[in-house]
PyMOL commands that place a pseudoatom at each C-alpha (Angstrom):
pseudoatom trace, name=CA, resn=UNK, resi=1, chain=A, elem=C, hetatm=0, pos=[0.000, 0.000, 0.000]
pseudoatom trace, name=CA, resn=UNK, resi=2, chain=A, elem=C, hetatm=0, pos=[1.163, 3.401, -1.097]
pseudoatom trace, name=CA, resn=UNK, resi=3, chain=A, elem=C, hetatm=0, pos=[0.690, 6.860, 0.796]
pseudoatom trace, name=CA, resn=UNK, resi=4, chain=A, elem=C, hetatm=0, pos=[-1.116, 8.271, -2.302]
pseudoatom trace, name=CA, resn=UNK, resi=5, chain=A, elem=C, hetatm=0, pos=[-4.251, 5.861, -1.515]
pseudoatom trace, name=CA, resn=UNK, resi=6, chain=A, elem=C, hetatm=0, pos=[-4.739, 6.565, 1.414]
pseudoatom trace, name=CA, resn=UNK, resi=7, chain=A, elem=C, hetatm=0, pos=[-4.214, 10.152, 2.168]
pseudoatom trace, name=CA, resn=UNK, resi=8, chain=A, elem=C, hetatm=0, pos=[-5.599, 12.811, 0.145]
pseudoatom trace, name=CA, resn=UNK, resi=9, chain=A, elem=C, hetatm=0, pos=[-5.684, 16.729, 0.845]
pseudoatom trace, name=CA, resn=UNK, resi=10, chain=A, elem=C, hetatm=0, pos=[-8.472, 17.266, 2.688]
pseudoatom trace, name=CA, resn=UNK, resi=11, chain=A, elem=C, hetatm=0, pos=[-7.056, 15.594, 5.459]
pseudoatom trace, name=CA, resn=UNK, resi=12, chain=A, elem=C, hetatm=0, pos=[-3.447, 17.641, 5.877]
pseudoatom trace, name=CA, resn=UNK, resi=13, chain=A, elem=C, hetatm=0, pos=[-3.030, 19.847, 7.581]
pseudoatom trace, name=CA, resn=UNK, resi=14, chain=A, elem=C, hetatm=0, pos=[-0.307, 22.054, 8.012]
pseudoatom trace, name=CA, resn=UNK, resi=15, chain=A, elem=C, hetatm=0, pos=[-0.752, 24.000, 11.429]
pseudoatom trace, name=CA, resn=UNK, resi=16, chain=A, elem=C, hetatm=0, pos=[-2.723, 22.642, 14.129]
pseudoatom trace, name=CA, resn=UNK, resi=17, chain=A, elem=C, hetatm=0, pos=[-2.916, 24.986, 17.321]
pseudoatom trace, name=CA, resn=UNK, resi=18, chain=A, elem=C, hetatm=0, pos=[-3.057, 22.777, 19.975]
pseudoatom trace, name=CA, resn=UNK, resi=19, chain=A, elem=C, hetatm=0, pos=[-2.517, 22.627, 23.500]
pseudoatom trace, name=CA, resn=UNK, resi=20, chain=A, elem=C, hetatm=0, pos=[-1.950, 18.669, 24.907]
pseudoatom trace, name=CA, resn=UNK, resi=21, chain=A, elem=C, hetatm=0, pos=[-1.730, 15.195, 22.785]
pseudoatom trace, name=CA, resn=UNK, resi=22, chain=A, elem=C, hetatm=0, pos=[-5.537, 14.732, 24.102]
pseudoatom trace, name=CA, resn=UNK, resi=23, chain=A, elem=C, hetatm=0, pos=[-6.384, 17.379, 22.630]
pseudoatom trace, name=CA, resn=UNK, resi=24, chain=A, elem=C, hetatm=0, pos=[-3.888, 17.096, 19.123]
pseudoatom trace, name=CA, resn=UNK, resi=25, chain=A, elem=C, hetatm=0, pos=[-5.978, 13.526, 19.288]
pseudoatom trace, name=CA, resn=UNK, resi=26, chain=A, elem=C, hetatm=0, pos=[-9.089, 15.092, 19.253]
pseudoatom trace, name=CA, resn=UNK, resi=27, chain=A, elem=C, hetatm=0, pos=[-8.771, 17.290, 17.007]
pseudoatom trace, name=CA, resn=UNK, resi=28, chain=A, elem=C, hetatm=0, pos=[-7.178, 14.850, 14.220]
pseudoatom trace, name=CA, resn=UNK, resi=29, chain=A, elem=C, hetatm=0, pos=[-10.565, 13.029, 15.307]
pseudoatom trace, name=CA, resn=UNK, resi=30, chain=A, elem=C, hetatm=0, pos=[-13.039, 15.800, 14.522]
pseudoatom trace, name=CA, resn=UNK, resi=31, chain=A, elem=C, hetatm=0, pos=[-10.886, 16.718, 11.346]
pseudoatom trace, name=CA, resn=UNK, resi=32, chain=A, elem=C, hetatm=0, pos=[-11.218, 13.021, 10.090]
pseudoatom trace, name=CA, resn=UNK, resi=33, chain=A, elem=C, hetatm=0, pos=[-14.816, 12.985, 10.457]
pseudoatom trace, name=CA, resn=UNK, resi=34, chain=A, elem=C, hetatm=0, pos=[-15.919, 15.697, 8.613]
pseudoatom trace, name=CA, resn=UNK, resi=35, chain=A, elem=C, hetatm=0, pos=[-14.290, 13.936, 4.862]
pseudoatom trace, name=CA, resn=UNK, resi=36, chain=A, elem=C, hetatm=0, pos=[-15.324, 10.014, 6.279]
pseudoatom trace, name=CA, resn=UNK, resi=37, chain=A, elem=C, hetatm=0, pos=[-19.000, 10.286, 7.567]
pseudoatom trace, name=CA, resn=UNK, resi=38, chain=A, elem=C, hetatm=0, pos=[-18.735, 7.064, 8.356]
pseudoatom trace, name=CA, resn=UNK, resi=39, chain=A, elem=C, hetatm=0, pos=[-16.350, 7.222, 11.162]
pseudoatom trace, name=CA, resn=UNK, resi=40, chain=A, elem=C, hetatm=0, pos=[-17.884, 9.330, 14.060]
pseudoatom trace, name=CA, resn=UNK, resi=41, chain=A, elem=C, hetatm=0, pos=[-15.354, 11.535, 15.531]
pseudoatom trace, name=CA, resn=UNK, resi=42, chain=A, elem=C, hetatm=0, pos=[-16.201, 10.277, 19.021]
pseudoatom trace, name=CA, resn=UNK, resi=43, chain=A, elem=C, hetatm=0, pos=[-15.532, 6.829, 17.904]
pseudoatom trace, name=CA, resn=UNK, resi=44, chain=A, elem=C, hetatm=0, pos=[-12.144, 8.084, 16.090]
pseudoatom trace, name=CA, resn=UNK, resi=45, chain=A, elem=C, hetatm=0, pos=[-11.001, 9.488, 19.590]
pseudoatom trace, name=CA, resn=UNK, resi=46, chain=A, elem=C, hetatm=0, pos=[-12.047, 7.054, 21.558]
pseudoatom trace, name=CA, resn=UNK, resi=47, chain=A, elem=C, hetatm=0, pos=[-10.119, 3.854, 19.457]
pseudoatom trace, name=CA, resn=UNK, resi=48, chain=A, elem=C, hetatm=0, pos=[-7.089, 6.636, 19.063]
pseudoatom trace, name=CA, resn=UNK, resi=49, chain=A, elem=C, hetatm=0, pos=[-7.024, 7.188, 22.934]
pseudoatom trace, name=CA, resn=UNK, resi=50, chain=A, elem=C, hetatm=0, pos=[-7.209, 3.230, 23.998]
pseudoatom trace, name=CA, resn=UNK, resi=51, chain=A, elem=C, hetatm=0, pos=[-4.298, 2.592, 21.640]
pseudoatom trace, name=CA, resn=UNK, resi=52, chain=A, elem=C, hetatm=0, pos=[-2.399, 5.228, 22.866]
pseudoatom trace, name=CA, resn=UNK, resi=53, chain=A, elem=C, hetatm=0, pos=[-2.845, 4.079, 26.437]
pseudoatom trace, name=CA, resn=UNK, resi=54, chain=A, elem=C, hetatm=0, pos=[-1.456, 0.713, 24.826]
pseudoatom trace, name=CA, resn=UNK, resi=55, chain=A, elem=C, hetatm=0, pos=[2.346, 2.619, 24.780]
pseudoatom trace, name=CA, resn=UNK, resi=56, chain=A, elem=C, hetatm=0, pos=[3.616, 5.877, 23.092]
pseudoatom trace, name=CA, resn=UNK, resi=57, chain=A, elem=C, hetatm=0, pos=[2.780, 6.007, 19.466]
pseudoatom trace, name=CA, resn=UNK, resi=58, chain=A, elem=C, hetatm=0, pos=[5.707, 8.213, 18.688]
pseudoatom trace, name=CA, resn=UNK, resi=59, chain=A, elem=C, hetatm=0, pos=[8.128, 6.894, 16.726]
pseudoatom trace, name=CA, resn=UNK, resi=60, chain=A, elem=C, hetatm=0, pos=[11.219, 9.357, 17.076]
pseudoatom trace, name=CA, resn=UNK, resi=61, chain=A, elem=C, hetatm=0, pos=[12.484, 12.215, 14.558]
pseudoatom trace, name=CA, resn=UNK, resi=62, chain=A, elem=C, hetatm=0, pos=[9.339, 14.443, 15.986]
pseudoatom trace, name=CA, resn=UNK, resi=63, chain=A, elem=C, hetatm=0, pos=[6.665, 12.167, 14.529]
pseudoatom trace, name=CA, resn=UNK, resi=64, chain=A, elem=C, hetatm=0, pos=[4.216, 9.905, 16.257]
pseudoatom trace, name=CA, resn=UNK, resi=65, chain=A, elem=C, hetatm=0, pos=[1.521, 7.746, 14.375]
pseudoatom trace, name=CA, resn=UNK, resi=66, chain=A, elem=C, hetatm=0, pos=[-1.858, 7.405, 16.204]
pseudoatom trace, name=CA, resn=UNK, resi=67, chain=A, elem=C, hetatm=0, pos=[-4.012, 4.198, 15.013]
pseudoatom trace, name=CA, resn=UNK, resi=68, chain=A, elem=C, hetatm=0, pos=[-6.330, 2.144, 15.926]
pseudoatom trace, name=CA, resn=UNK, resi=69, chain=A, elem=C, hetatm=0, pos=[-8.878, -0.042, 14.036]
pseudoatom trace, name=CA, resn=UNK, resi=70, chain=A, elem=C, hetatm=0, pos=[-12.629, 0.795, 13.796]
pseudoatom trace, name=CA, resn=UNK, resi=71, chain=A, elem=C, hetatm=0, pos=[-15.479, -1.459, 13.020]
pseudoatom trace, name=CA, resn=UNK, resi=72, chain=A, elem=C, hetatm=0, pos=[-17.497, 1.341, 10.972]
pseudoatom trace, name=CA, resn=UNK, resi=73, chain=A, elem=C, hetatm=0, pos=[-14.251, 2.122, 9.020]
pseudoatom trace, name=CA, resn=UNK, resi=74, chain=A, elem=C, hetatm=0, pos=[-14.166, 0.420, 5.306]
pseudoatom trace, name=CA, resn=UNK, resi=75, chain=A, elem=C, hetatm=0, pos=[-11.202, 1.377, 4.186]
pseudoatom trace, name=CA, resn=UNK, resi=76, chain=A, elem=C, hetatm=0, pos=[-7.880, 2.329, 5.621]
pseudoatom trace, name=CA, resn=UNK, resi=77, chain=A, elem=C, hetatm=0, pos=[-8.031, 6.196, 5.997]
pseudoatom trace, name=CA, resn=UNK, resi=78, chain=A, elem=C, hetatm=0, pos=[-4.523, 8.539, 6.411]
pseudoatom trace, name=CA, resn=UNK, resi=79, chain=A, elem=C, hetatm=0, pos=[-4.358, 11.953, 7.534]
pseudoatom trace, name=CA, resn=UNK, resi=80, chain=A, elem=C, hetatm=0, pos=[-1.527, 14.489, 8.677]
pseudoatom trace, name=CA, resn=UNK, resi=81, chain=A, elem=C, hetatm=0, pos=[-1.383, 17.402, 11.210]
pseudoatom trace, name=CA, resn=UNK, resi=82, chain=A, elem=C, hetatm=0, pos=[1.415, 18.978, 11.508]
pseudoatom trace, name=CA, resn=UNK, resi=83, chain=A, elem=C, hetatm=0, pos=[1.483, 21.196, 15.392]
pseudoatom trace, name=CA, resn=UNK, resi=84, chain=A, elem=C, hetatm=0, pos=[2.106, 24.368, 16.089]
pseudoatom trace, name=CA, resn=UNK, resi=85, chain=A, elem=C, hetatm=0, pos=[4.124, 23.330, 18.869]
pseudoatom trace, name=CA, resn=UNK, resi=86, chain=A, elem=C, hetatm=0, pos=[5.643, 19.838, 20.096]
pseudoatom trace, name=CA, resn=UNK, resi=87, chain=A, elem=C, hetatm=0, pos=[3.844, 17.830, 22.377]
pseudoatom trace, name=CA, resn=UNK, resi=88, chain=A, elem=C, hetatm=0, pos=[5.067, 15.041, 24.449]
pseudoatom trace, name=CA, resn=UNK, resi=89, chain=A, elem=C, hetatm=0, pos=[4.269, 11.299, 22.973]
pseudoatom trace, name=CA, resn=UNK, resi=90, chain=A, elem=C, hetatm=0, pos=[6.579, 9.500, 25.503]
pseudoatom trace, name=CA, resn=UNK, resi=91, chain=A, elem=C, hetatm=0, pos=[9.035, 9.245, 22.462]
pseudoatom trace, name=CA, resn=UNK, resi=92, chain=A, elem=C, hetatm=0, pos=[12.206, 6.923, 23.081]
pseudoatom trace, name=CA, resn=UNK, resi=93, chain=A, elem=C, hetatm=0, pos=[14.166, 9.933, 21.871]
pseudoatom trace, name=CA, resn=UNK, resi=94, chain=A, elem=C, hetatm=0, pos=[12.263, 12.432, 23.563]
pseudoatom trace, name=CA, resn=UNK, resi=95, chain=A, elem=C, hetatm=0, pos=[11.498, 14.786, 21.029]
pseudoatom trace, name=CA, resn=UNK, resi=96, chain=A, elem=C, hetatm=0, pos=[8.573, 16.118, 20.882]
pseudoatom trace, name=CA, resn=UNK, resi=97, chain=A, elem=C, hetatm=0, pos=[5.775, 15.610, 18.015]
pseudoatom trace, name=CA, resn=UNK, resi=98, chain=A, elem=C, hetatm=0, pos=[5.670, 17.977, 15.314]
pseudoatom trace, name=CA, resn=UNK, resi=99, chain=A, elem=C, hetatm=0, pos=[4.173, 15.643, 12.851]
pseudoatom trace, name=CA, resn=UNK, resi=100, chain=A, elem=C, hetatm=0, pos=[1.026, 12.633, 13.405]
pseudoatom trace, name=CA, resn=UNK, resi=101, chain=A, elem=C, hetatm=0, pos=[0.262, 10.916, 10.657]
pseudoatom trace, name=CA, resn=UNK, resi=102, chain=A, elem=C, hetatm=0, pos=[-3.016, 9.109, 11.943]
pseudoatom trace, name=CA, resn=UNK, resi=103, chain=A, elem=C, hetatm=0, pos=[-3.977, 5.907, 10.446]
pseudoatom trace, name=CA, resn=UNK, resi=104, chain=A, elem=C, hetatm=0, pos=[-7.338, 4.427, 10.894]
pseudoatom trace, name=CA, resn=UNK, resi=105, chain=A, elem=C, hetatm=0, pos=[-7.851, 0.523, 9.692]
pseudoatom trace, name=CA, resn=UNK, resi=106, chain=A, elem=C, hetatm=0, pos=[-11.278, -1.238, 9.394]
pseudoatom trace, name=CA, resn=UNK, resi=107, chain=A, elem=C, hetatm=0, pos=[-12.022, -3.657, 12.491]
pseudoatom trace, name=CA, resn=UNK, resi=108, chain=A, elem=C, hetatm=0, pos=[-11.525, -7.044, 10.339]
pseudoatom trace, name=CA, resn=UNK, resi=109, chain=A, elem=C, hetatm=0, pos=[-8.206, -5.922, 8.788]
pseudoatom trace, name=CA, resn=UNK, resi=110, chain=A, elem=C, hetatm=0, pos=[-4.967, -7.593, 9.485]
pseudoatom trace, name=CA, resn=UNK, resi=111, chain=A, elem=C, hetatm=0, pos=[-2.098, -7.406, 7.071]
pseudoatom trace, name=CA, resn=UNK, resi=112, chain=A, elem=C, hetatm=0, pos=[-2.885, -3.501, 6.097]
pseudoatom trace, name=CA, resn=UNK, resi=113, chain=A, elem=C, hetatm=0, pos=[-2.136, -1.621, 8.911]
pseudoatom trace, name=CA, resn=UNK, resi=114, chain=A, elem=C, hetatm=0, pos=[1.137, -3.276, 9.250]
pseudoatom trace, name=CA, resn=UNK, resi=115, chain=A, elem=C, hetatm=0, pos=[2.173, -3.131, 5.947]
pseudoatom trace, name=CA, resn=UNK, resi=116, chain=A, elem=C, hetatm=0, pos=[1.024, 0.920, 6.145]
pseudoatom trace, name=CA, resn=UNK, resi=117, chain=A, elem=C, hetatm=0, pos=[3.178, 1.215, 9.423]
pseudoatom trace, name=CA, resn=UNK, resi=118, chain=A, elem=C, hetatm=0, pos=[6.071, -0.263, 7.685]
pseudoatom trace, name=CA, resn=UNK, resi=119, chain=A, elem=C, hetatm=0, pos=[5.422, 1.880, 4.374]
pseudoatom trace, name=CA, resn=UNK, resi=120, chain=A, elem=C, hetatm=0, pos=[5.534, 4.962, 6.813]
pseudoatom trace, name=CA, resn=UNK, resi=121, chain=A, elem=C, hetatm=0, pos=[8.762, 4.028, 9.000]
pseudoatom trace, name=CA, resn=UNK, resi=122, chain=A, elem=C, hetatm=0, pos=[10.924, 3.656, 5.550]
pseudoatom trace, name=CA, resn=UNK, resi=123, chain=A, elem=C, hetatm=0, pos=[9.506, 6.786, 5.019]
pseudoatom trace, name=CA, resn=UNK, resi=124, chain=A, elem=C, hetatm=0, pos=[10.363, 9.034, 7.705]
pseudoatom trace, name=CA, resn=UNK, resi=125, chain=A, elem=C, hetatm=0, pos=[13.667, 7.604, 7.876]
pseudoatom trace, name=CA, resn=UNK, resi=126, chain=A, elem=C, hetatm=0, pos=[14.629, 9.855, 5.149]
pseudoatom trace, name=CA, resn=UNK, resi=127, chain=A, elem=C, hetatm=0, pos=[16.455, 13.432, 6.340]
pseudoatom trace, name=CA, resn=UNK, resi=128, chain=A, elem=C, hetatm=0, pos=[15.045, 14.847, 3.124]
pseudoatom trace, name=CA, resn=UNK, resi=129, chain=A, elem=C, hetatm=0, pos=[11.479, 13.723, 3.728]
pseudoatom trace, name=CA, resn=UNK, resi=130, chain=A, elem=C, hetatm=0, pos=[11.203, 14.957, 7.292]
pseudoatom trace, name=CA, resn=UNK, resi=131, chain=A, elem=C, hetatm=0, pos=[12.546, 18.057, 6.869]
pseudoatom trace, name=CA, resn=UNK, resi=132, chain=A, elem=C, hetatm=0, pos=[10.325, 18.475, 3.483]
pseudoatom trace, name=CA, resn=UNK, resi=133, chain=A, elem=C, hetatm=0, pos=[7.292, 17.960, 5.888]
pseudoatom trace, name=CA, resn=UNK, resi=134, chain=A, elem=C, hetatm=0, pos=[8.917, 20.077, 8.795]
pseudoatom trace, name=CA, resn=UNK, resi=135, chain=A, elem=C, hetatm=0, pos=[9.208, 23.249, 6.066]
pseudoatom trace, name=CA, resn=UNK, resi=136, chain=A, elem=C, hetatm=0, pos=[6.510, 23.195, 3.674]
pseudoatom trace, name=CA, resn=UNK, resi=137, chain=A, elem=C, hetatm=0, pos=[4.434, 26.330, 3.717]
pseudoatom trace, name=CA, resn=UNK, resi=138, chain=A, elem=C, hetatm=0, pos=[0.874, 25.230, 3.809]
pseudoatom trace, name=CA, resn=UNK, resi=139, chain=A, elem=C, hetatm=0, pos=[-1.433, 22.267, 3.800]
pseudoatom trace, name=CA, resn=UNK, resi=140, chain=A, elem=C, hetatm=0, pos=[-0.874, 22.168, -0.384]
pseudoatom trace, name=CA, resn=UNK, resi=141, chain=A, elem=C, hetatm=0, pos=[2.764, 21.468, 0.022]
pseudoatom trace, name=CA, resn=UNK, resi=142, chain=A, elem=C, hetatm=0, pos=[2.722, 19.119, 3.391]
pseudoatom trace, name=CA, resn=UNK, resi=143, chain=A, elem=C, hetatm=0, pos=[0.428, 17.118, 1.179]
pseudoatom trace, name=CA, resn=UNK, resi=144, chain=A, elem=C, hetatm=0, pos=[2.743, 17.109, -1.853]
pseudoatom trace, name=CA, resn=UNK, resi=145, chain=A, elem=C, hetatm=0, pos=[5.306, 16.531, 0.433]
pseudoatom trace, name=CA, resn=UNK, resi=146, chain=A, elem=C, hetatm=0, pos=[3.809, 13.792, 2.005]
pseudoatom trace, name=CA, resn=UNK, resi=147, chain=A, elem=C, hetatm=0, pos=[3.437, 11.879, -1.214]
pseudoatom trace, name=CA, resn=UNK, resi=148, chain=A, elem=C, hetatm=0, pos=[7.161, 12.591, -2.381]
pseudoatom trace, name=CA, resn=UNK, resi=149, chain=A, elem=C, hetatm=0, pos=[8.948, 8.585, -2.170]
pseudoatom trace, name=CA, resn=UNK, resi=150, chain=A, elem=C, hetatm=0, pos=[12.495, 8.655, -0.838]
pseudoatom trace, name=CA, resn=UNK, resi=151, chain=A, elem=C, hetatm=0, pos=[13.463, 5.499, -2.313]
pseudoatom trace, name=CA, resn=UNK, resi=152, chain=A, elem=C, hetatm=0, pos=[12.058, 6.280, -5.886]
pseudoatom trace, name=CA, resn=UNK, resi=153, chain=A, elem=C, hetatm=0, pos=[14.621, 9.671, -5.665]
pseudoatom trace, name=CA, resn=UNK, resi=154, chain=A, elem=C, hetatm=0, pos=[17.141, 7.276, -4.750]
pseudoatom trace, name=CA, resn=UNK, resi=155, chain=A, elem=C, hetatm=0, pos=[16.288, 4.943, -7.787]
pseudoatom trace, name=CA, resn=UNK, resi=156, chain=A, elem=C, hetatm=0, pos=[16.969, 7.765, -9.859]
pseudoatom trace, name=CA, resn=UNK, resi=157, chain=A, elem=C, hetatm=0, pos=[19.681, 10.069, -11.454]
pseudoatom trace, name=CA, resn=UNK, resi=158, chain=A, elem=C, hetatm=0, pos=[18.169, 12.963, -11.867]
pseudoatom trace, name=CA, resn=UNK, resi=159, chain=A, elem=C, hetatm=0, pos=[17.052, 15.591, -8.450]
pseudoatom trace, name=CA, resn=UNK, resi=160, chain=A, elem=C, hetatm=0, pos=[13.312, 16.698, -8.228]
pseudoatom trace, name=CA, resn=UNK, resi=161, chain=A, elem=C, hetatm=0, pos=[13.163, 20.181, -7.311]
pseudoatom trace, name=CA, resn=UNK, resi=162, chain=A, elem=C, hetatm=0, pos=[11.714, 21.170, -3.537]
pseudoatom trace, name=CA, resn=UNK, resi=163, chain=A, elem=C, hetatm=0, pos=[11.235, 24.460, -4.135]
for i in range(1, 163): cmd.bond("trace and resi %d" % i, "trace and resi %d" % (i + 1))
show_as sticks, trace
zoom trace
């Protein structure tokens, strides 16, 4: 599974006032409910807030990933916030979250939501793709950002322009 199918622009966004990861949580929530009517945004908070109570969801580098699975959910949904300031996620390296990239997964699913995790963490081990999400102006370029692939850059000769 690719980035590209399951996030799309309505859900990225690029500066998220918040004041607490409860709160960054809910928010992602509400914001995911308005584009999926089918998951409620109570329902989105509440599966978010069990599996963070799990263990930390950060994942180091100033990103965490929030997930859970949801029974309403068909499809496995993506979205991005990036915060105006970092919270804490318990992160092993301690840096505070910048970037959640939440990830919802329908209840029956088994083999998507680790495959998506693993898609992610190849990801955002790339310098060039953090800091492209860390800079980009608005929720336009986060997006386009989002969707860049480190390893197809590194597959080829040529340099796509940032700017």
């Amino acid at each position: 599974m690719e980035i590209d199918s399951i996030l799309v622009p309505e859900r990225t966004f690029s500066s998220i006032e918040t004041s607490s990861k409860k709160r960054a949580i809910e928010i992602a929530a509400d914001l995911i409910a308005r584009t999926e009517p089918a998951c409620a945004a109570g329902e989105v908070y509440r599966g978010l807030i069990d599996r963070e109570k799990l263990g930390p969801t950060a994942v180091g580098h100033g990103i965490a990933i929030p997930h859970c699975r949801l029974k309403n959910c068909t499809k496995t949904i993506c979205a991005l916030f990036r915060l105006s300031e970092g919270m804490d996620f318990g992160a092993f390296d301690d840096e505070l979250v910048t970037l959640m990239f939440v990830l919802l997964f329908p209840g029956n699913e088994e083999a998507d939501h680790l495959h998506t995790l693993a898609m992610l963490a190849k990801r955002i081990e790339s310098e060039t793709y953090l800091k492209g999400l860390k800079l980009a102006k608005d929720d336009r370029e986060l997006f386009e950002m989002a969707l860049w692939n480190p390893e197809e850059e590194a597959s080829h000769s040529h340099h796509k322009g940032t700017s």
